[in-house]
N, C-alpha and C positions, 0 to 999 in steps of 0.2 A: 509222353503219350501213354496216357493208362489204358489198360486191356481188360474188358469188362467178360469174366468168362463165361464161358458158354454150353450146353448139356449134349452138345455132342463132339466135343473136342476129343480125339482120341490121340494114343500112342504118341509118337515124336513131337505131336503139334501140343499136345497138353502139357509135353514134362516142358519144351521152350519158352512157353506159354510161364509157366509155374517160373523158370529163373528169372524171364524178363521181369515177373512182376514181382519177385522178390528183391532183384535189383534196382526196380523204379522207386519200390517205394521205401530203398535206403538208401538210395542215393538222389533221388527225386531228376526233375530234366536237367541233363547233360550241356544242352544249344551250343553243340558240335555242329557245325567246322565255325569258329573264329574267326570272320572274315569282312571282310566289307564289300567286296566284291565275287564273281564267280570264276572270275581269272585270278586271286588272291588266293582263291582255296587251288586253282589247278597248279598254281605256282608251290604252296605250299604242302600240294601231295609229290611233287618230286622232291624238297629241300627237307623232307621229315626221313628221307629214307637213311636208316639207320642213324640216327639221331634222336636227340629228345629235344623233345620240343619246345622248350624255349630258348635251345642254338638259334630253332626255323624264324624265331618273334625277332631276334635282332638284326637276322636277313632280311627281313620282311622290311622292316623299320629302316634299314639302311636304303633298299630298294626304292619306297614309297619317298623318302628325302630325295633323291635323285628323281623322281616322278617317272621311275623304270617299271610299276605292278601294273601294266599293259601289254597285251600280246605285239604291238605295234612297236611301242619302246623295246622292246627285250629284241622284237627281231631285228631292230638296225643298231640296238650299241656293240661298241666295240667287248668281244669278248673278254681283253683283257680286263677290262671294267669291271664287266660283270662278275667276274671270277674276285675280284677284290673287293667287292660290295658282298658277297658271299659265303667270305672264310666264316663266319661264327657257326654254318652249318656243315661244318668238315665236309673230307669228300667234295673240296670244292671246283675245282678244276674238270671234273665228271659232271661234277651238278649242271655245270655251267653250261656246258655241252647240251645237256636233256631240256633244260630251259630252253636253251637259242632252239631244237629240233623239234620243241613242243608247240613256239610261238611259231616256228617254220608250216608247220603241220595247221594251225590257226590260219594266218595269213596265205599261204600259197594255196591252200584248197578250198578255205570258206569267206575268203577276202576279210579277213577278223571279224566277220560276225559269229562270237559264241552260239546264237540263238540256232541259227542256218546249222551250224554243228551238231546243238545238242537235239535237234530235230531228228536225227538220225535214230533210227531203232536203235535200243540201248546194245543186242546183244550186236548190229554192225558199230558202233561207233564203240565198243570194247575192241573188236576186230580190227578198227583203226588207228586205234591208240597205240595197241599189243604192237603195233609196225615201227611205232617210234624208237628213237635212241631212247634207252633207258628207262623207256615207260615198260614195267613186267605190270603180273596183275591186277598185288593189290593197289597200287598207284593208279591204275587204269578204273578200276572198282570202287576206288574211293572220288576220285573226278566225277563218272557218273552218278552217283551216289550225292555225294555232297554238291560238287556244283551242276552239273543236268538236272539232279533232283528225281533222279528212275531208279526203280526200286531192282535193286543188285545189292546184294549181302557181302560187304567185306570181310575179310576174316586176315586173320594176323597171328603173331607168336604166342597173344596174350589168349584168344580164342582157341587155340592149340593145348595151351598148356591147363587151362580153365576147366576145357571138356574133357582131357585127358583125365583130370582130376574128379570130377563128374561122372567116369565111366564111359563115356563116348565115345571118344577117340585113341588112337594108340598114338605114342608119345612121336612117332613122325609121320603122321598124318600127314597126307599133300593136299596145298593148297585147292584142290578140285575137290578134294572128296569133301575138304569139311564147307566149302560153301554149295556143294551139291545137295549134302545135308539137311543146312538151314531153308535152300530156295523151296526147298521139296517140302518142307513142315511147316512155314510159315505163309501165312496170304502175303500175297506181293504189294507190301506198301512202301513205300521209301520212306514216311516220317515213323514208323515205325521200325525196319532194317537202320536209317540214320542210328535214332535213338540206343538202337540194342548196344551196336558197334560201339557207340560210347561208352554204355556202359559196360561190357565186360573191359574195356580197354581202361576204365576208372577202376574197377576190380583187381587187374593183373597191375597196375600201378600201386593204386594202397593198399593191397593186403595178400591177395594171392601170388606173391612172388616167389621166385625161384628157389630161391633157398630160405629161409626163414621167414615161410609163410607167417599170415597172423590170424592162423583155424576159427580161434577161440571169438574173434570180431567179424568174422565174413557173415554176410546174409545168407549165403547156400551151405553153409555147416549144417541143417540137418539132412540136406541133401545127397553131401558130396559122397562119396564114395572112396575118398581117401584123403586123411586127413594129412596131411605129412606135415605139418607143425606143432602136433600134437602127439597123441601116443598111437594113432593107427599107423602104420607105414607100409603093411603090407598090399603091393598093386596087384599082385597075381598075374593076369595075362592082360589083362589092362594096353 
């Protein structure tokens, strides 16, 4: 999604403005979340938690051969099953858990129609996600987002450490304050909020990492504010 800018953008909205479209157009569309279905993606935002994500593709792959990627399936198999169809996303035995209480949460109150669910105002059907085993925010924020399709900005370690580095945030920024941030600067579109998400999250994977960032190849090098793969390193109060 390109962003055509505009003569009165000001303040927060112009600099988010200025990364997105520096990151769009080096990295061009993302077509985040992977999925074939919108129970696929809600599957696959509990089985990415702390993981990478190609553990979540062999869960998935395993899931879908058993013809388990249905809120229906998932809430009548046997747990022990499920938990064994599972391991490549460590954390399996927990996962298993948030699965069976997610598809619980599907069937006991919307009779598995997705639709009937994601009809709910976004910021009540966060409020009823937030109830589940194991669903925290951004797990909650990325369901809405990617499978309801309502525009809620998720944010993550890679968003944390991006803006830190940007001057925006301080290195433990909490999850509220940096998606209070973005909702407040940005117009509320989902294919736009989708898109960002992806890309800083393509960002903090090839090049902005933790330790031996790659400064000298980021698209926000003239940006940033601290380069630390490079020779700047000093953050100050940052």
């Amino acid at each position: 999604m390109r962003i055509r800018g505009g003569k009165y953008l000001l303040g927060e909205q112009k600099f988010l403005l200025e990364v997105y479209q520096k990151l769009y157009d080096h990295y061009g569309p993302r077509h985040w979340w992977p999925a074939e279905t919108e129970f696929e993606v809600m599957a696959g935002a509990v089985l990415t938690q702390n993981v990478a994500w190609r553990n979540v593709e062999k869960a998935i792959a395993l899931l879908k051969q058993r013809g388990l990627m249905n809120p229906e399936a998932l809430y009548h198999v046997e747990l022990s099953l499920l938990e064994e169809l599972i391991v490549p996303s460590r954390y399996y035995k927990a996962k298993a858990k948030k699965l069976k209480a997610l598809a619980g949460l599907i069937m006991e109150e919307f009779g598995g129609n997705l639709a009937e669910m994601f009809n709910l105002p976004p910021l009540s059907l966060r409020a009823r996600l937030l109830q589940v085993y194991g669903i925290g925010p951004e797990t909650a924020d990325s369901i809405i987002l990617y499978a309801a399709k309502k525009p809620i900005f998720v944010v993550d370690a890679y968003t944390r450490r991006i803006f830190h580095r940007l001057g925006v945030f301080s290195p433990d920024a909490g999850y509220q304050v940096m998606q209070d941030y973005f909702m407040r600067a940005l117009p509320h579109q989902a294919e736009l909020f989708n898109e960002y998400h992806a890309l800083i999250d393509c960002l903090g994977h090839r090049l902005c990492k933790t330790t031996d960032p790659k400064c000298i190849l980021c698209p926000l090098k003239d940006i940033c504010r601290i380069e630390v793969g490079c020779e700047r390193l000093d953050v100050g109060n940052l």
